[in-house]
C-alpha positions as CSV (number, residue, x, y, z in Angstrom):
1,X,0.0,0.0,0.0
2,X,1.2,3.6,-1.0
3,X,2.3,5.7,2.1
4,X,0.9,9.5,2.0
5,X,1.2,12.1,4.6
6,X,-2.6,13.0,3.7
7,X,-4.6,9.8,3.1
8,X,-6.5,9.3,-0.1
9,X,-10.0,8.7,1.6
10,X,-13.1,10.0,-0.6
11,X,-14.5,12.0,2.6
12,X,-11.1,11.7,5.4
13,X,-11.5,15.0,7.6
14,X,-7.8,15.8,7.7
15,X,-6.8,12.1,7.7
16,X,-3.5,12.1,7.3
17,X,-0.4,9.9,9.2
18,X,2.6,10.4,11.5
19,X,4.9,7.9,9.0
20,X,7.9,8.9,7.8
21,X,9.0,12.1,10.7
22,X,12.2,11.3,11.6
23,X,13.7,11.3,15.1
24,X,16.7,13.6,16.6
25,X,18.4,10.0,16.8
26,X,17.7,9.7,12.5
27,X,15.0,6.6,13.0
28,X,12.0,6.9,11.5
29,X,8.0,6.6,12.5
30,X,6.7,4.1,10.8
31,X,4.1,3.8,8.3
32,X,0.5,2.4,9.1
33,X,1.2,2.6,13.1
34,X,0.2,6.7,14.0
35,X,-3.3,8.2,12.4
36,X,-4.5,11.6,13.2
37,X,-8.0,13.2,11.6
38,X,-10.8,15.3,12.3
39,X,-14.6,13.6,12.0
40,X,-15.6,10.2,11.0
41,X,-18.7,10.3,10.1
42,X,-18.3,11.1,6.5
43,X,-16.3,8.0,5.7
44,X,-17.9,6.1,3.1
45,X,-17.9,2.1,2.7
46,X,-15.2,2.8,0.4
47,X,-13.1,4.7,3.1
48,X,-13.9,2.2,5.6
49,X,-12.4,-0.7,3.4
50,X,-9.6,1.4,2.8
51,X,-9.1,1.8,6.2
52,X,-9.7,-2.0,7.0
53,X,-7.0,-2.9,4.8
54,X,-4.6,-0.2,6.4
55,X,-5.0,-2.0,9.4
56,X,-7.0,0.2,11.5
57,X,-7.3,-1.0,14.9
58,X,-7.7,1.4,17.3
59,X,-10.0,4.8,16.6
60,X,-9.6,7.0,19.9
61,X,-12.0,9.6,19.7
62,X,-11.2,12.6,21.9
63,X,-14.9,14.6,21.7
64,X,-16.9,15.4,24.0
65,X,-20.4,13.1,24.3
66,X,-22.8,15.7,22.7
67,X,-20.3,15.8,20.0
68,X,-20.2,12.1,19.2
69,X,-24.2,12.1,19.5
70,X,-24.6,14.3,16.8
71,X,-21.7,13.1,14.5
72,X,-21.4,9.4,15.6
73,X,-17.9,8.1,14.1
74,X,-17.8,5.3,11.0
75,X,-14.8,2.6,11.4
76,X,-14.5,-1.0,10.3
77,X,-15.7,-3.9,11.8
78,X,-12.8,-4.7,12.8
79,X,-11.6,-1.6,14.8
80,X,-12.2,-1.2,18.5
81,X,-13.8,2.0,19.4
82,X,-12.7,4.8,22.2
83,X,-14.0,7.9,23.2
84,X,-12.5,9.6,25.8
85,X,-12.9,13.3,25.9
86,X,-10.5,16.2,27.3
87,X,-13.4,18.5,27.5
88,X,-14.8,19.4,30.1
89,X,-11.8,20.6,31.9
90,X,-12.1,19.3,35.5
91,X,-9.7,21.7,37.5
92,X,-11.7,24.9,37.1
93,X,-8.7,27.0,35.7
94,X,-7.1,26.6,39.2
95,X,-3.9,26.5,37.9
96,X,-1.1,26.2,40.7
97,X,1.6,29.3,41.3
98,X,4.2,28.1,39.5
99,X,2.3,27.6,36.2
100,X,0.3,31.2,37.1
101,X,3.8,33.0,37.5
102,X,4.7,31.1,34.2
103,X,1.8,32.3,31.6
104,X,1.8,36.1,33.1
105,X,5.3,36.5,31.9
106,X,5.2,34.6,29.0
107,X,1.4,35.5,27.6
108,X,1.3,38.8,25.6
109,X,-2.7,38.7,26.3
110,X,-4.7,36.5,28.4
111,X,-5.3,34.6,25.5
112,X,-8.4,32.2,25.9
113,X,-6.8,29.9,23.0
114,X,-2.8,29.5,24.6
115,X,-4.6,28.8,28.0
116,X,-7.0,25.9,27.0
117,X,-3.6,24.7,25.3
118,X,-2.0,25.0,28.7
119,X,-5.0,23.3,30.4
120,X,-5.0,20.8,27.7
121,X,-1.4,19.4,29.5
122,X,-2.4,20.5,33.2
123,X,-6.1,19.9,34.2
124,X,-5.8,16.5,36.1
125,X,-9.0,15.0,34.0
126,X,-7.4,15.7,30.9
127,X,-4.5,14.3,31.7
128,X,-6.3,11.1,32.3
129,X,-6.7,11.0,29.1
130,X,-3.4,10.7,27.7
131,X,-2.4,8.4,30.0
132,X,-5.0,6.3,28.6
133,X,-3.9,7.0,25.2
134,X,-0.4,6.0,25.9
135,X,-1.8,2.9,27.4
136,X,-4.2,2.2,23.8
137,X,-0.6,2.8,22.2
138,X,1.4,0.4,23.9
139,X,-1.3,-2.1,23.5
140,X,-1.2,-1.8,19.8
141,X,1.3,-4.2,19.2
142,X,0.8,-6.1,16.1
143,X,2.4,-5.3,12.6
144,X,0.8,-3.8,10.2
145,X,-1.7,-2.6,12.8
146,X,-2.7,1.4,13.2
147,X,-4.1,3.9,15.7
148,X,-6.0,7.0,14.7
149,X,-6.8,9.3,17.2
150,X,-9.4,12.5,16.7
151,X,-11.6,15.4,17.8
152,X,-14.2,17.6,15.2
153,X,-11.1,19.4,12.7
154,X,-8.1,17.4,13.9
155,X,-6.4,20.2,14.9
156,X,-6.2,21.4,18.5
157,X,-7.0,18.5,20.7
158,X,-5.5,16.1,18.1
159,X,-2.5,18.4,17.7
160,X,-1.8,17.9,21.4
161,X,-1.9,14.0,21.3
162,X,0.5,13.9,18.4
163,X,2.6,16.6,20.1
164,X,2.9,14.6,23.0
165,X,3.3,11.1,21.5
166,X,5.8,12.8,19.2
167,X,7.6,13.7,22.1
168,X,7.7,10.1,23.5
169,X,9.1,9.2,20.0
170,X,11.7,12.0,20.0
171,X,11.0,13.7,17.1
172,X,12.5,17.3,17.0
173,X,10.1,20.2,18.3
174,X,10.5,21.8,14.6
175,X,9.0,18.5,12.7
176,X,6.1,18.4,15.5
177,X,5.3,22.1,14.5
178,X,5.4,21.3,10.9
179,X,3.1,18.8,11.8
180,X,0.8,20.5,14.1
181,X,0.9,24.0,11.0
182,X,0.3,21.4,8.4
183,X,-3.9,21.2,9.5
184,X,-4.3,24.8,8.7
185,X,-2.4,24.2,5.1
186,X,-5.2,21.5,4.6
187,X,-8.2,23.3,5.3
188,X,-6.9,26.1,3.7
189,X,-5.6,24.4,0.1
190,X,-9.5,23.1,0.3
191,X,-10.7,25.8,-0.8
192,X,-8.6,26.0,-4.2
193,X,-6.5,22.6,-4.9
194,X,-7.6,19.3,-5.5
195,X,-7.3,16.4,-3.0
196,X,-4.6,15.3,-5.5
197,X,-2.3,18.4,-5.6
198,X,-3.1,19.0,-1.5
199,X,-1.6,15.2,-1.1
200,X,1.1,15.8,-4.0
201,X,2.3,19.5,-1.8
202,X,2.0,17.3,1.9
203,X,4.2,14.9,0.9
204,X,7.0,17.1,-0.6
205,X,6.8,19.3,2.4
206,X,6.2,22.3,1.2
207,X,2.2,22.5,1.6
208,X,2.6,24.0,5.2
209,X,5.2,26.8,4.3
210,X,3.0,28.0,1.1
211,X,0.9,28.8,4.0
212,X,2.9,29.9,7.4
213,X,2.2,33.4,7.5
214,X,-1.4,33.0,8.4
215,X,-0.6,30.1,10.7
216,X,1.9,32.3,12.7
217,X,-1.1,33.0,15.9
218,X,-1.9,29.4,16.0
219,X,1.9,28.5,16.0
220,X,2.1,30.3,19.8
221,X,-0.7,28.1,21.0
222,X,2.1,25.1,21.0
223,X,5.2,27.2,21.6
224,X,3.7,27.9,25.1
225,X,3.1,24.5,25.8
226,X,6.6,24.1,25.1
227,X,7.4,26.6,27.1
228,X,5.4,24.9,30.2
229,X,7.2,21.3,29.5
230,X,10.3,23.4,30.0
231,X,10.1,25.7,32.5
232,X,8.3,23.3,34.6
233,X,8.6,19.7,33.9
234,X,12.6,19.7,32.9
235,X,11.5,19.3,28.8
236,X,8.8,17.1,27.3
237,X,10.3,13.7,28.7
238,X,10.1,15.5,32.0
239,X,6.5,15.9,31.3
240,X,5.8,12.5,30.7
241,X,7.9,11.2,33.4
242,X,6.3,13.6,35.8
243,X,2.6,14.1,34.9
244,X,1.8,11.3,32.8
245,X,3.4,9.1,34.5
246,X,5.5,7.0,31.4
247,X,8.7,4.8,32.7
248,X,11.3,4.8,30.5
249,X,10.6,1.3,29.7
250,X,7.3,2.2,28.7
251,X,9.3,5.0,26.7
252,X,11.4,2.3,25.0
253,X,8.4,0.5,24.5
254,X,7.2,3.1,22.6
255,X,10.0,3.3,20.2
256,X,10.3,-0.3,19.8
257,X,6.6,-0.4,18.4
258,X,6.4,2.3,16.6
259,X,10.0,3.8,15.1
260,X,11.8,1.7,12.2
């Protein structure tokens, strides 16, 4: 089967995979493990054979119940569902001193959008969450066998998880914001290429940059989160470590599975 950053899926949300980033160590994710998208109730029985034959066995669905009630997700028979949602933040934006000292030097504004990012890593329900993900992740064991993981666009909540299991992986802050920049490129090459020439520009690399001056607000939303890993938590690992609560053998774990 073909390997494309953006998935050729008739109606795919944003569907796209994590193959093929490579790692500050030169490894390499590999192909068919790491899926990211927005909504999957579009997918048509085409999509969902497609999908079946990628090896789709996980679909982790970060919304929030009234979300999945209204769009209820499509997947193949064969694919176990999960929906576990960040939202609603539990912790009632009681954010402890250190990370309150934190955002009022670093914040320009009180930004609504950088501090749900914040929250995103910090409320204790959310961070439930992840550790759950982690735990789908290192369950997924088999060859040839894939996670996707989602919210509504695929951007913001979904741009977390792949930040953070990124991060496990060691890939390079500068590919995970490529990454993270590359949704915006999507929904905004909708509007005036073809799937075929968004797919042919994602792959070569160059689909983001055609596009980074209009993604430079939405770039600060994860730069701050950086920022918080390492002002606070001694770097990403340190985050893990720390909050989520990974060993390094669950880190190695990790890599083993998922990094050629």
């Amino acid at each position: 089967m073909e390997h494309n950053r953006v998935l050729r899926l008739q109606h795919g949300i944003n569907f796209r995979e994590l193959g093929g980033y490579q790692t500050a160590a030169g490894k390499t994710i590999k192909w068919q493990k790491l899926l990211r998208c927005g909504g999957m109730s579009l997918l048509t029985k085409q999509d969902l054979a497609y999908l079946q034959r990628y090896g789709l066995r996980y679909d982790f669905d970060l919304r929030q119940a009234n979300e999945v009630e209204m769009t209820p997700d499509r997947y193949p028979k064969t694919t176990r569902y999960i929906n576990a949602s960040v939202y609603p933040f539990t912790d009632n934006r009681q954010l402890d001193r250190r990370l309150k000292r934190l955002l009022k030097r670093v914040l320009l504004d009180d930004s609504f959008s950088s501090q749900t990012y914040v929250q995103m890593v910090t409320d204790s329900h959310a961070v439930k969450v992840w550790q759950r993900l982690f735990a789908v992740l290192l369950a997924n064991d088999q060859p040839d066998q894939s996670v996707v993981f989602h919210c509504a666009a695929g951007k913001d909540r979904t741009g977390i998880a792949a930040m953070l299991i990124m991060t496990a992986l060691d890939v390079p802050r500068e590919t995970i914001m490529q990454d993270y920049l590359l949704t915006n490129a999507i929904f905004m090459a909708a509007d005036s290429l073809d799937t075929a020439t968004i797919i042919t520009k994602a792959n070569a690399g160059d689909l983001a940059s055609q596009f980074n001056v209009a993604m430079a607000v939405e770039a600060e939303n994860l730069k701050m989160v950086f920022q918080v890993f390492d002002n606070l938590y001694d770097g990403g690992l340190g985050y893990l470590r720390k909050v989520i609560g990974l060993s390094i053998a669950d880190i190695n774990r990790l890599k083993e599975l998922y990094l050629d």
